[in-house]
DORO-403215 format. One record per residue (C-alpha): x, y, z; residue in one letter. Coordinates in nm, 2 decimals, decimal comma. Example, Ala and Ser with C-alpha at 12.3 -4.5 7.8 and 13.67 -1.06 7.14 Angstrom:
<nodes>
NODE      x      y      z r
NODE   1,23  -0,45   0,78 A
NODE   1,37  -0,11   0,71 S
</nodes>
This chain:
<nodes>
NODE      x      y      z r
NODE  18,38  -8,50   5,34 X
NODE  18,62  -8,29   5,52 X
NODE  18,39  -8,14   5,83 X
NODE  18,28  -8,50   5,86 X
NODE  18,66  -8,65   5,94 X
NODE  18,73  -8,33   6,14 X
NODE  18,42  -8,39   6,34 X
NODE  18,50  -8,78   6,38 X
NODE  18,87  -8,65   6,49 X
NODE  18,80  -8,42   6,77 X
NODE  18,51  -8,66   6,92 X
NODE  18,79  -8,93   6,97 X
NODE  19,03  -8,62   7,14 X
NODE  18,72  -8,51   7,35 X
NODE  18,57  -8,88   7,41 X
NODE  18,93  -8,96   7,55 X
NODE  19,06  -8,60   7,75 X
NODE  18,67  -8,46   7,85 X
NODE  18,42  -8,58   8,06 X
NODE  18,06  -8,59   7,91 X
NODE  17,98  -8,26   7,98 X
NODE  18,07  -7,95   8,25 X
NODE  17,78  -7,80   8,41 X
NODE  17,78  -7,44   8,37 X
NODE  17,60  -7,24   8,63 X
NODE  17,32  -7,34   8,86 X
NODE  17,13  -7,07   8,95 X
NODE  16,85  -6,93   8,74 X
NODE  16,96  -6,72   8,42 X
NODE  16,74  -6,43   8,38 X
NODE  16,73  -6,15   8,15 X
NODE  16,55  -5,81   8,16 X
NODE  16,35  -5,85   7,88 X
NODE  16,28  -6,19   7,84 X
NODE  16,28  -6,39   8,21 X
NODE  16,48  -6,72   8,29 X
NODE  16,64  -6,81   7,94 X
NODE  16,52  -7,19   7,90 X
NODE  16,33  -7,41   7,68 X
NODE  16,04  -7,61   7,77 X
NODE  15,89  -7,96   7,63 X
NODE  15,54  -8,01   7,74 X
NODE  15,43  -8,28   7,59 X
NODE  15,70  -8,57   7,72 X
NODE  15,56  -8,94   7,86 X
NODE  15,89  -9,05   8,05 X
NODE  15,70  -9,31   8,24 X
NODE  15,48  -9,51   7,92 X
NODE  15,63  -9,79   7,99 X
NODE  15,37  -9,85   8,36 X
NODE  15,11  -9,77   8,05 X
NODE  14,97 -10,07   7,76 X
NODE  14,98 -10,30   8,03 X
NODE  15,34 -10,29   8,05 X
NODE  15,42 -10,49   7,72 X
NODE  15,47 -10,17   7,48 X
NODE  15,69  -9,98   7,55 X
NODE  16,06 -10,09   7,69 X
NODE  16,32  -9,95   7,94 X
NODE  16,21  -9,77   8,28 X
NODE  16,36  -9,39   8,36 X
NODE  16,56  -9,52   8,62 X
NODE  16,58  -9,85   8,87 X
NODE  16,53  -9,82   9,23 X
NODE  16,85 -10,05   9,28 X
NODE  17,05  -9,74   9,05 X
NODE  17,12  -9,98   8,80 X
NODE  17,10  -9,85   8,44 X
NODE  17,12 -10,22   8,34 X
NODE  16,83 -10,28   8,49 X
NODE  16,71 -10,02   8,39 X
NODE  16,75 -10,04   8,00 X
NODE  16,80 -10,39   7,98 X
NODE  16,76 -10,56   7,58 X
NODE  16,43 -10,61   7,49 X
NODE  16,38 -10,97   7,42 X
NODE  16,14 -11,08   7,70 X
NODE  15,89 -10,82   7,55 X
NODE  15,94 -10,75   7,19 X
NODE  16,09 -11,05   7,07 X
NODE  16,36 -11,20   6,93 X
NODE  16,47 -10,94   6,65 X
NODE  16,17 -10,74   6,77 X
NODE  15,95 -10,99   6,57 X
NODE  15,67 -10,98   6,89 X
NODE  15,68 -10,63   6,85 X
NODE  15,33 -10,54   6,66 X
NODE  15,36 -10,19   6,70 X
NODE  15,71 -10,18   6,53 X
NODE  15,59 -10,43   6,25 X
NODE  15,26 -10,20   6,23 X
NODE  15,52  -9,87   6,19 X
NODE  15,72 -10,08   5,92 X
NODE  16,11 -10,12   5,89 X
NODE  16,32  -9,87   6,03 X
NODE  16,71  -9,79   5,97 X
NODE  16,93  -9,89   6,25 X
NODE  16,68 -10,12   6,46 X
NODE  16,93 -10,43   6,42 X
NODE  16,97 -10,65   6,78 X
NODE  16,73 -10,58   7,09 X
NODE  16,97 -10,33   7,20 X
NODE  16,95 -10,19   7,58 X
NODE  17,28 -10,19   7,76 X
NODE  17,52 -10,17   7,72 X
NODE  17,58 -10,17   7,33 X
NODE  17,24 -10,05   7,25 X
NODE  17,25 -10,18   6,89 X
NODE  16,91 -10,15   6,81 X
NODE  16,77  -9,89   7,06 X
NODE  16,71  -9,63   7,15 X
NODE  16,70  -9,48   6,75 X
NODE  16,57  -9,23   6,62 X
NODE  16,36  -9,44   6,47 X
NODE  16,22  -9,68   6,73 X
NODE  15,86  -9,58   6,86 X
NODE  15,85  -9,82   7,19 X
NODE  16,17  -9,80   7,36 X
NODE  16,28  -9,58   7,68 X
NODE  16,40  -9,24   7,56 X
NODE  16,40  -9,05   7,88 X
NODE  16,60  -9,29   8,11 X
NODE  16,72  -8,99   8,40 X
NODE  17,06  -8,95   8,30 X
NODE  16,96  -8,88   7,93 X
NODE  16,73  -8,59   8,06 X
NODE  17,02  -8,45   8,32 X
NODE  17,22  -8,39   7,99 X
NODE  16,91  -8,19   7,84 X
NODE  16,85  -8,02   8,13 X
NODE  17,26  -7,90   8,12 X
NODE  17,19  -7,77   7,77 X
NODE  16,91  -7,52   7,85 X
NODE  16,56  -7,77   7,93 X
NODE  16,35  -7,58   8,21 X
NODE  16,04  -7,72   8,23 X
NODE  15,90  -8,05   8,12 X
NODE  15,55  -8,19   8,12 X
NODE  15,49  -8,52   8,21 X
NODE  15,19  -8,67   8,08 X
NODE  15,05  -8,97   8,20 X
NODE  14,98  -9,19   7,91 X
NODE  14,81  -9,54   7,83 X
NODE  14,54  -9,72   7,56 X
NODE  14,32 -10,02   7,72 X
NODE  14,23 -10,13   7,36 X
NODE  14,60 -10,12   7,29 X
NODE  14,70 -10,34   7,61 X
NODE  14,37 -10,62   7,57 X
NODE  14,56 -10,66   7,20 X
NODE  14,88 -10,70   7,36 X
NODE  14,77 -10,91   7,61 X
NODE  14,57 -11,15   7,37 X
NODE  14,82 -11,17   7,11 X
NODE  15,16 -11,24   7,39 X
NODE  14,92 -11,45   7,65 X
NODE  15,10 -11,28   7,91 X
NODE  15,01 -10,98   8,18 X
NODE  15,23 -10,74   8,32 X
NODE  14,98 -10,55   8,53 X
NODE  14,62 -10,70   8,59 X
NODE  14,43 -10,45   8,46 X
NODE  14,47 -10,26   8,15 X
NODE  14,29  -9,94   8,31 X
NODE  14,39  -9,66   8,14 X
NODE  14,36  -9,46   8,48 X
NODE  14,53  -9,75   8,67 X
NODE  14,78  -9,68   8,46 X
NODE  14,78  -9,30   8,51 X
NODE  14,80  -9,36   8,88 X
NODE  15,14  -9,60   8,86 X
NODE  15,29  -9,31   8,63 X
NODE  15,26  -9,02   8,85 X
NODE  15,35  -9,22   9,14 X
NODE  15,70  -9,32   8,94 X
NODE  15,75  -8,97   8,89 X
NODE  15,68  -8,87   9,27 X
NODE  15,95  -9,15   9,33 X
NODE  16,20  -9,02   9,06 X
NODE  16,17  -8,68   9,23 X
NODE  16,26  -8,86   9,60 X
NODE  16,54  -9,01   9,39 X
NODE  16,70  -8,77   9,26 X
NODE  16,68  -8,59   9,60 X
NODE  16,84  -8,88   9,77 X
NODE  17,17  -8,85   9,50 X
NODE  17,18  -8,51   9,52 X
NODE  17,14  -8,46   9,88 X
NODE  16,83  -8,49  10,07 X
NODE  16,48  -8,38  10,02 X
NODE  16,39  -8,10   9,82 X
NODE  16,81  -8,06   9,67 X
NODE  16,75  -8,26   9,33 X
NODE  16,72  -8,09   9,04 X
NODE  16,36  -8,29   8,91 X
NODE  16,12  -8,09   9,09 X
NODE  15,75  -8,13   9,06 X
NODE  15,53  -7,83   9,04 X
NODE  15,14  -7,79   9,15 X
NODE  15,11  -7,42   9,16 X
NODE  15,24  -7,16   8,94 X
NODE  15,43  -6,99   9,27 X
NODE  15,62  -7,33   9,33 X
NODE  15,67  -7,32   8,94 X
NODE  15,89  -7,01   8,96 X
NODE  16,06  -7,07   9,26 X
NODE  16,15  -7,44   9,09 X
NODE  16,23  -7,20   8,77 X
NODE  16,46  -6,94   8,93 X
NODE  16,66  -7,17   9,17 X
NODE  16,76  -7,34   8,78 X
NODE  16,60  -7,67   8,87 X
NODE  16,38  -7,84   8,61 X
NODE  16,00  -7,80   8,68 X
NODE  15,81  -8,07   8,63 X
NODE  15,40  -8,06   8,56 X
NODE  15,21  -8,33   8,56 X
NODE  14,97  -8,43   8,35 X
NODE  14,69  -8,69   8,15 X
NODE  14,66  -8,78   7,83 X
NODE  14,44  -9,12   7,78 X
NODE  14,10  -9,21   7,55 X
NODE  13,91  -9,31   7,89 X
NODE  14,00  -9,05   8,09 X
NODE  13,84  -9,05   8,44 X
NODE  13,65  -9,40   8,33 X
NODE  13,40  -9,24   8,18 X
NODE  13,46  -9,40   7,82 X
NODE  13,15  -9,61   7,84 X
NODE  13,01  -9,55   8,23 X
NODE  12,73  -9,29   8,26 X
NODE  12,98  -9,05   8,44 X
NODE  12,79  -8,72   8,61 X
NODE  12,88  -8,38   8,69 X
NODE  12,89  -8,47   9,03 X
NODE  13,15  -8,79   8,92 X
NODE  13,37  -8,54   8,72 X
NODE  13,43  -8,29   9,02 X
NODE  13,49  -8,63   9,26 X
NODE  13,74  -8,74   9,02 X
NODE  13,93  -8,41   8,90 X
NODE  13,92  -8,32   9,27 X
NODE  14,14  -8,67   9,32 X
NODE  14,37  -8,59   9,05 X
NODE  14,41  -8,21   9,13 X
NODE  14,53  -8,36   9,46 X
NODE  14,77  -8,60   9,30 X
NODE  14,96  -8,30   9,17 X
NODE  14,78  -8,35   8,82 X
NODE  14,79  -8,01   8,61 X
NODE  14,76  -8,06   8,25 X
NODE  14,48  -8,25   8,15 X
NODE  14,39  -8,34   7,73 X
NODE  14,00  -8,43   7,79 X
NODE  14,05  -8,69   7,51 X
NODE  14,32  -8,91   7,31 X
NODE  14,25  -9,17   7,02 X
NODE  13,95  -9,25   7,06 X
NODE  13,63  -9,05   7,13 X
NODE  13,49  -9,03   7,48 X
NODE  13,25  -8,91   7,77 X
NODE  13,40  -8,56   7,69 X
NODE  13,50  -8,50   7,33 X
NODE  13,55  -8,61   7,00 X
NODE  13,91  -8,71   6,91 X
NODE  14,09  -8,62   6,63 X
NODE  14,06  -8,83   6,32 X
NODE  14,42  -8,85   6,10 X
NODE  14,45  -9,25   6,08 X
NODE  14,26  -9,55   6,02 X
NODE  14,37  -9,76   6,26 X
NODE  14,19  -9,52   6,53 X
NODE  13,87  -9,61   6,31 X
NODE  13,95  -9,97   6,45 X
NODE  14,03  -9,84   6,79 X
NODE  13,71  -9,65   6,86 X
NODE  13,50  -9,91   6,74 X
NODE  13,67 -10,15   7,01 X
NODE  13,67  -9,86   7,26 X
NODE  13,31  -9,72   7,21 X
NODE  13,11 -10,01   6,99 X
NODE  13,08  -9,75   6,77 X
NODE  13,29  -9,60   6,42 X
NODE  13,34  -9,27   6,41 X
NODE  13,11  -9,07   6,22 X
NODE  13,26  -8,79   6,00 X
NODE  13,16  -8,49   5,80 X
NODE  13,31  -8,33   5,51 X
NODE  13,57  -8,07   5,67 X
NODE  13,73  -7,99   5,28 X
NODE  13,57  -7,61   5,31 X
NODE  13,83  -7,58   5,60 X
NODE  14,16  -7,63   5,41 X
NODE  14,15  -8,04   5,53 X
NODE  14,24  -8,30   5,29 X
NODE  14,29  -8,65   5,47 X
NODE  14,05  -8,94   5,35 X
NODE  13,95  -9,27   5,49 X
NODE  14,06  -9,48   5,23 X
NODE  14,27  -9,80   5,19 X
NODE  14,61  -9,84   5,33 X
NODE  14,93 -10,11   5,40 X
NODE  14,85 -10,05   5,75 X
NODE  14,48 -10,20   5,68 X
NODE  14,64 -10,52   5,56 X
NODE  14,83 -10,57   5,90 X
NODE  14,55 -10,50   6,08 X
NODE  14,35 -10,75   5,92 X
NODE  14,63 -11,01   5,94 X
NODE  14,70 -10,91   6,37 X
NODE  14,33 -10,89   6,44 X
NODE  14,12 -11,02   6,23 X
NODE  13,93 -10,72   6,17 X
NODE  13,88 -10,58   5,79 X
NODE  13,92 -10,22   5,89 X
NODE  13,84 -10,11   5,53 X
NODE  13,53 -10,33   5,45 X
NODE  13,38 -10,32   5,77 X
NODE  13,41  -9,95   5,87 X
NODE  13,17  -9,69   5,71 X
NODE  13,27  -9,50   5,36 X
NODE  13,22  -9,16   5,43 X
NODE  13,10  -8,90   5,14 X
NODE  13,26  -8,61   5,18 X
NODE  13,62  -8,51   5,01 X
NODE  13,83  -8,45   5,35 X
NODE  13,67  -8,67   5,67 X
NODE  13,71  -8,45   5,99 X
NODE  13,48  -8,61   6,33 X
NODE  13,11  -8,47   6,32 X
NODE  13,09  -8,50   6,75 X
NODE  13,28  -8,22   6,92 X
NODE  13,28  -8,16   7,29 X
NODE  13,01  -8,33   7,50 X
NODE  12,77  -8,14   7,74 X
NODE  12,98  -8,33   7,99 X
NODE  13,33  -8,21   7,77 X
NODE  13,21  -7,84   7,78 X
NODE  13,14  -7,89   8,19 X
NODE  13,50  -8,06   8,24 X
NODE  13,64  -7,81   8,05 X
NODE  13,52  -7,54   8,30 X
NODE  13,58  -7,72   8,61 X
NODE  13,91  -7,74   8,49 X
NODE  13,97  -7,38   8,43 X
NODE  13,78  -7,34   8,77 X
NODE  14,04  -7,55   8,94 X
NODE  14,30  -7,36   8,72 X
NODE  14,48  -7,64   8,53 X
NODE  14,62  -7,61   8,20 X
NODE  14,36  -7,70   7,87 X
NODE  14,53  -7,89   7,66 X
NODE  14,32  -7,89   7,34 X
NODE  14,55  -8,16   7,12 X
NODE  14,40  -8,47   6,97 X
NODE  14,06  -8,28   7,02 X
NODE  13,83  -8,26   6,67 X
NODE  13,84  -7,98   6,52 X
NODE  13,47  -7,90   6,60 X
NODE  13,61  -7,96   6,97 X
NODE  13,92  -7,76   6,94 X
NODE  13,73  -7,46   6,82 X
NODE  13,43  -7,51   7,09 X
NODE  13,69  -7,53   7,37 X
NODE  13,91  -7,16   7,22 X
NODE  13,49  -7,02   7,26 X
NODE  13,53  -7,11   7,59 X
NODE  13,83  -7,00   7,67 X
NODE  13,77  -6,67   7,48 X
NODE  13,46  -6,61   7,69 X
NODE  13,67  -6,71   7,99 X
NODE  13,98  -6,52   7,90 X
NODE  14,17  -6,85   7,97 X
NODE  14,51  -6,95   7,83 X
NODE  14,51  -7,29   7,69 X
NODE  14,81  -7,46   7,51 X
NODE  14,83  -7,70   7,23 X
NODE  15,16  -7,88   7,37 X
NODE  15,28  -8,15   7,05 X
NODE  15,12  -7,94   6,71 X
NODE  15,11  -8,01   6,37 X
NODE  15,02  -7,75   6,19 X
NODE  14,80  -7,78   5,86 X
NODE  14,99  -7,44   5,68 X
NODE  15,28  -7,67   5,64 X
NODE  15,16  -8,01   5,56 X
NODE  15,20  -8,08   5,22 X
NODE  14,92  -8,29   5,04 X
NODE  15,03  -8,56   4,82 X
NODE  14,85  -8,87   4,62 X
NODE  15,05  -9,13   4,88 X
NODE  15,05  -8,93   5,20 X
NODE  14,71  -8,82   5,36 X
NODE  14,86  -8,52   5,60 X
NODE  14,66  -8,29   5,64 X
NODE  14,44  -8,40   5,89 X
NODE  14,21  -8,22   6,17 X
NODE  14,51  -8,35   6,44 X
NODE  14,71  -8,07   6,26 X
NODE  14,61  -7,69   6,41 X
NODE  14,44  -7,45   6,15 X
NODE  14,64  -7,07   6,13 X
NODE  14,33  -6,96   6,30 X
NODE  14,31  -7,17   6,56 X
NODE  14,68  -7,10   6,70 X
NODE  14,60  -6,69   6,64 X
NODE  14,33  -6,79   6,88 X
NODE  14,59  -6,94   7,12 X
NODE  14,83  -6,64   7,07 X
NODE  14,60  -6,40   7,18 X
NODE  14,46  -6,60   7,49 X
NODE  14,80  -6,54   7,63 X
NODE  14,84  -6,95   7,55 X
NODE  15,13  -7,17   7,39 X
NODE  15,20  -7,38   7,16 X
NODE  15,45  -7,64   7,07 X
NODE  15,56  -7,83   6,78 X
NODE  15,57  -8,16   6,76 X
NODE  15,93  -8,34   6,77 X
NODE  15,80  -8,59   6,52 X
NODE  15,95  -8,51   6,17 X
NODE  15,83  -8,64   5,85 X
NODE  15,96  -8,66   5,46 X
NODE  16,04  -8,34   5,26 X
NODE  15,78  -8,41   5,05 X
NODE  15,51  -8,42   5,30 X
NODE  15,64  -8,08   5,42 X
NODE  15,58  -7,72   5,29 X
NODE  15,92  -7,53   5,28 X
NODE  15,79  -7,22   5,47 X
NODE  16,13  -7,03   5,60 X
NODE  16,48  -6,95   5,52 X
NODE  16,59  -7,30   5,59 X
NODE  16,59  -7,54   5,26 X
NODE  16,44  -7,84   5,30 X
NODE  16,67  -8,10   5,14 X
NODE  16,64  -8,42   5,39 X
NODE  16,36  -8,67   5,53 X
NODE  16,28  -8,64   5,89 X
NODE  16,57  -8,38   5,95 X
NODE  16,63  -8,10   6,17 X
NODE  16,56  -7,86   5,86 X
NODE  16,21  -8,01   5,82 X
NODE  16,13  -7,93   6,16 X
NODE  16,28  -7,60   6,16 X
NODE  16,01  -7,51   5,91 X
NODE  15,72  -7,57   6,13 X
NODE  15,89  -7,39   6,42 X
NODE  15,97  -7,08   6,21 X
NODE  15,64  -7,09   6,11 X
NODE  15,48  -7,14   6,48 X
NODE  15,74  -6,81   6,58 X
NODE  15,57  -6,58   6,27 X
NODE  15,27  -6,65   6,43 X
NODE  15,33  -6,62   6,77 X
NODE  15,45  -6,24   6,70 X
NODE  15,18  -6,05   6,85 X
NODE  15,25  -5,67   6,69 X
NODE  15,46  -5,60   7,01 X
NODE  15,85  -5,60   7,02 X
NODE  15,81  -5,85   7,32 X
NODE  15,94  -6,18   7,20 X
NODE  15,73  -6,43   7,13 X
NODE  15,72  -6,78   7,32 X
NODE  15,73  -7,15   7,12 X
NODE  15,77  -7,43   7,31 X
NODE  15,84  -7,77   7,16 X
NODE  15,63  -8,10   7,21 X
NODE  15,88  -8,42   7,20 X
NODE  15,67  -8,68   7,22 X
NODE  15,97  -8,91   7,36 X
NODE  15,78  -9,27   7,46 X
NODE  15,51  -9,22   7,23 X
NODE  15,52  -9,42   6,93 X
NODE  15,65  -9,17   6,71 X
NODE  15,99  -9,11   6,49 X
NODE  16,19  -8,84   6,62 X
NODE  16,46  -8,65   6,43 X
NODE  16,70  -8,82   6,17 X
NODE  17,08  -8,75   6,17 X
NODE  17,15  -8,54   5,83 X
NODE  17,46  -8,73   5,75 X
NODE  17,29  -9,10   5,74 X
NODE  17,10  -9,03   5,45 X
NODE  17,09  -9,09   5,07 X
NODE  17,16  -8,71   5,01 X
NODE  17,51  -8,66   5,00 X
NODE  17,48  -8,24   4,97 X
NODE  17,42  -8,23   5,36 X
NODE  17,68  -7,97   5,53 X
NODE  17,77  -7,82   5,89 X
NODE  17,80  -8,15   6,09 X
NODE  17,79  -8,13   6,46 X
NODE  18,16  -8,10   6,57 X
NODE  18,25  -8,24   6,93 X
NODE  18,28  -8,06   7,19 X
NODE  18,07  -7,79   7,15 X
NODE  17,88  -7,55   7,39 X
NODE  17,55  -7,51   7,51 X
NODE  17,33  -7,28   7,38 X
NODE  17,32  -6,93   7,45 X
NODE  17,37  -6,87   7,82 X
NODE  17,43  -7,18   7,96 X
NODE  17,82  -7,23   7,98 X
NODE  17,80  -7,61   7,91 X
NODE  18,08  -7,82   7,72 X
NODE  17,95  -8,13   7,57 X
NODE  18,10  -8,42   7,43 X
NODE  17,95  -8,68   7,26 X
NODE  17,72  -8,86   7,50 X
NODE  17,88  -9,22   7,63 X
NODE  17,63  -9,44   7,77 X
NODE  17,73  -9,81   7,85 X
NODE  17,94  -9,89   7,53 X
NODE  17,79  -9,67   7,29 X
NODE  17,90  -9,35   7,23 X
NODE  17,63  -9,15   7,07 X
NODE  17,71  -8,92   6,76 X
NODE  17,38  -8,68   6,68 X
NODE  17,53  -8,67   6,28 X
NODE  17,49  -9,02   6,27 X
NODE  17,23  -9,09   6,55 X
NODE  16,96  -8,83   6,52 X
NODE  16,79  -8,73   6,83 X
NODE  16,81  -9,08   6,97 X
NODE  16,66  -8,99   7,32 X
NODE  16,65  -8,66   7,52 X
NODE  17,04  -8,62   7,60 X
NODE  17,02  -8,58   7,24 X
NODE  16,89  -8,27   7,28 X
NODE  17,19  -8,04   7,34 X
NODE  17,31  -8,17   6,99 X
NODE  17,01  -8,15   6,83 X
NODE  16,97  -7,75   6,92 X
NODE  17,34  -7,73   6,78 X
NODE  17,25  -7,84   6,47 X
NODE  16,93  -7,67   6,41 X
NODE  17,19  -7,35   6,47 X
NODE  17,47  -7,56   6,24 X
NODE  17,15  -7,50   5,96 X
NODE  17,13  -7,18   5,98 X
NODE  16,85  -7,10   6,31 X
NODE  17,06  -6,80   6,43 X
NODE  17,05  -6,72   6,83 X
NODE  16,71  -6,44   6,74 X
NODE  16,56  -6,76   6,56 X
NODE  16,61  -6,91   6,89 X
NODE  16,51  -6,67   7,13 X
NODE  16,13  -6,82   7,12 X
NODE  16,23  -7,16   7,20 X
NODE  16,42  -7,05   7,52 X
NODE  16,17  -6,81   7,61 X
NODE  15,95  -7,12   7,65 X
NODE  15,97  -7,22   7,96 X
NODE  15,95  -6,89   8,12 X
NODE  15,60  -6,81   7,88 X
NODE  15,49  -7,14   8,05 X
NODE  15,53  -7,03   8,41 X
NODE  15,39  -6,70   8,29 X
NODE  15,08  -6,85   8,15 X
NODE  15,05  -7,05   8,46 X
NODE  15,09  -6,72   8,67 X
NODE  14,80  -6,58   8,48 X
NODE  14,56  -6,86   8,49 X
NODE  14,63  -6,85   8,91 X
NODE  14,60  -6,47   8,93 X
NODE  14,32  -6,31   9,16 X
NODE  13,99  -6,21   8,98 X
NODE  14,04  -6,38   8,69 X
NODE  13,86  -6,67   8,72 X
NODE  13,55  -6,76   8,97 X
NODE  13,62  -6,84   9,34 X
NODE  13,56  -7,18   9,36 X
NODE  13,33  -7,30   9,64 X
</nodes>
């Protein structure tokens, strides 16, 4: 079409006469009404690869030798020839575009939209989001030790020696403590780069109006604090939050995959059936949650058959068939969960209530109510718009009920939608936006619209969404409209284009090695994508009020944060 060739003819002019982008300014941009005018993603694993003993996920956020080959190197020595010692991208199934091993510098192959295990947050990608408006990012710690003693079975090879989720945990925040000196060292000398790690709301807004990226860190792992399958005590859960707190640790989910000491985790796909019964000796034990507006069922899947053929395990024969029509998890938080949760708020960190059950989700919003405690729900599905189909099981108890993110509205809390798109048919077209394309920007755009509409509080204030990416965690991101089968796609990104709203940014199309990255083509490839990818969500029709939530976000965050520290809410802690 014509707006494609036009686009394709002013990214050669700008490829050739521009650099990759101009920073606009580098102070904090603050507005009366609404704070510093930035997004946040608070739900990011930049560092998954020191996680699954090494031998998931691919490519390192930067090399201490500043060498991006290094760095993103091709994947062979983990994943194969042709990613064929991959499991996790044979369990996913095949993908467009994963052709080669990629890495630098052509990156055929990865990173893709597509690909679930390869580096997607090397530092350089995330200086060009941070250019196009990103404020604050949450870095979560993440890791699966049934995951790694399958890798490390199946390859006959270690990376690390233990596959310890919170051995794990450890070696990611101290890689980002080391990115942070990094980044310093380039830009200056301590404390001048612009990655800046937070542990207090007050360093949070200084770090917010200097413009400088804050950075929170955070947990997310099945066997959090070891307590998976140790008789863990109160006293062994303030010894080891006390460690963590000290790390710089701030946003904590109490559980992941699998159930644990604390809570029962979300149920939304078999293989987790699998993985708790590895984890725990034990399969989950569901109720009927139908009553509740759930539909997903344990029942027979591809998936199953891989399973079977990479473990040996018959996930459908030998796990329990449960009764009910819609299969949520029966446990909910622990005595121990409900104790953690209120040593956390004690210690004032930031709940995160994801990949809880929904009997833990709602036990933990009690608390929180009773507590008047913001909590957040940073990567959401939501179950209003998952569509329920005879091939697609969706609506699962991992997705957040209307109620529940009322509940988070009016604790003063956030929430974010998940980066991970999904067919139009497994999506309910909820806004202005029509949904004509898989895994697009416009399926997205109708769970954020949604999340805004619910987020409006009765005031004229505007209401904060922030969005979850997800980059490193084994999930699809967004698909480039013009790569499709439909051929009645429209508005292509054009090159150069500015940054959003206030920041005076010009980018080009993002050149890394050999590749030179198109987002109409490419999707949201990895996180320097993401200047490209807010264009287009305003190429399809999100006007700058649409917006106004998202890049609120990061200043909600920080406001949250300066609640939760505030004098007299909480109790004094001895």
């Amino acid at each position: 079409m014509k707006t494609c060739l036009l686009s394709t003819v002013l990214s050669l002019i700008a490829a050739v006469s521009m650099p990759a982008c101009v920073k606009g300014p580098s102070s904090g941009l603050r507005t009366a009404s609404t704070g510093v005018f930035g997004y946040a993603d608070v739900h990011n694993h930049q560092f998954a690869y020191l996680g699954f003993g090494g031998l998931a996920v691919v490519g390192t956020a930067f090399s201490p030798d500043d060498s991006i080959a290094t760095s993103l190197a091709p994947d062979t020595p983990v994943h194969g020839l042709w990613h064929l010692g991959d499991p996790i991208s044979l369990f996913d199934g095949p993908r467009p575009g994963m052709i080669g091993n990629g890495g630098y510098p052509d990156f055929q192959g990865w990173p893709n939209w597509s690909s679930i295990d390869h580096q997607q947050v090397y530092y350089e990608w995330l200086k060009r989001a941070y250019d196009g408006g990103l404020r604050l990012l949450s870095v979560l710690a993440v890791s699966n030790t049934v995951l790694c003693e399958l890798l490390q079975e199946k390859k006959g090879q270690k990376v690390f020696p233990s596959c310890s989720d919170m051995e794990a945990v450890d070696r990611q925040i101290q890689a980002a403590v080391d990115l942070e000196a990094y980044i310093d060292k380039k830009d200056g000398g301590a404390g001048k780069g612009w990655y800046r790690i937070a542990r207090s709301s007050r360093e949070a807004r200084s770090i917010l109006n200097e413009g400088k990226l804050v950075v929170v860190l955070g947990i997310e792992v099945s066997d959090l604090f070891d307590c998976m399958n140790q008789n863990c005590t109160e006293a062994d859960v303030d010894r080891k939050l006390h460690a963590y707190h000290e790390k710089g640790v701030r946003q904590v989910l109490a559980v992941h995959e699998f159930n644990n000491a604390f809570s029962g985790a979300a149920i939304f796909l078999n293989a987790l059936n699998f993985g708790n019964f590895k984890a725990t000796k034990k399969y989950f034990e569901a109720e009927d949650c139908s009553g509740d507006g759930f539909s997903y069922k344990f029942k027979p899947t591809l998936g199953d058959m891989f399973l079977k053929f990479y473990t040996g395990t018959d996930i459908w024969n030998d796990a329990p068939h449960y009764p009910g029509r819609a299969d949520c998890n029966r446990l909910g938080l622990t005595p121990l969960g409900k104790y953690l949760i209120g040593r956390m708020m004690d210690k004032h960190m930031i709940v995160d209530v994801d990949h809880m059950s929904n009997k833990a989700t709602n036990e933990t919003l009690t608390i929180a109510e009773e507590r008047r405690y913001p909590v957040i729900s940073s990567h959401s599905t939501f179950l209003a718009t998952a569509r329920k189909t005879k091939k697609d099981n969706q609506q699962s108890e991992f997705h957040k009920t209307d109620a529940q993110l009322k509940r988070i509205r009016d604790l003063g809390g956030l929430i974010a939608p998940i980066l991970q798109t999904f067919k139009r048919k497994q999506t309910v077209q909820s806004s202005k936006i029509k949904l004509d394309c898989d895994y697009c920007s416009k399926e997205w755009a109708q769970r954020y619209l949604h999340a805004v509409e619910l987020m409006k509080d009765g005031t004229n204030q505007v209401p904060a969404v922030a969005l979850g990416s997800d980059f490193n965690g084994m999930i699809h991101h967004v698909s480039p409209r013009f790569f499709q089968a439909q051929s009645n796609q429209k508005n292509p990104v054009i090159y150069p284009f500015k940054g959003h709203g206030e920041y005076n940014v010009l980018f080009t199309q993002d050149k890394t090695g050999d590749r030179l990255w198109d987002f109409n083509t490419d999707g949201l490839a990895h996180a320097g994508m993401m200047p490209d990818f807010i264009q287009d969500l305003t190429n399809i029709g999100l006007t700058d009020s649409d917006l106004a939530p998202l890049f609120h976000s990061a200043e909600a965050y920080v406001q949250m944060w300066e609640k939760i520290d505030s004098k007299g809410m909480l109790r004094v802690e001895q």
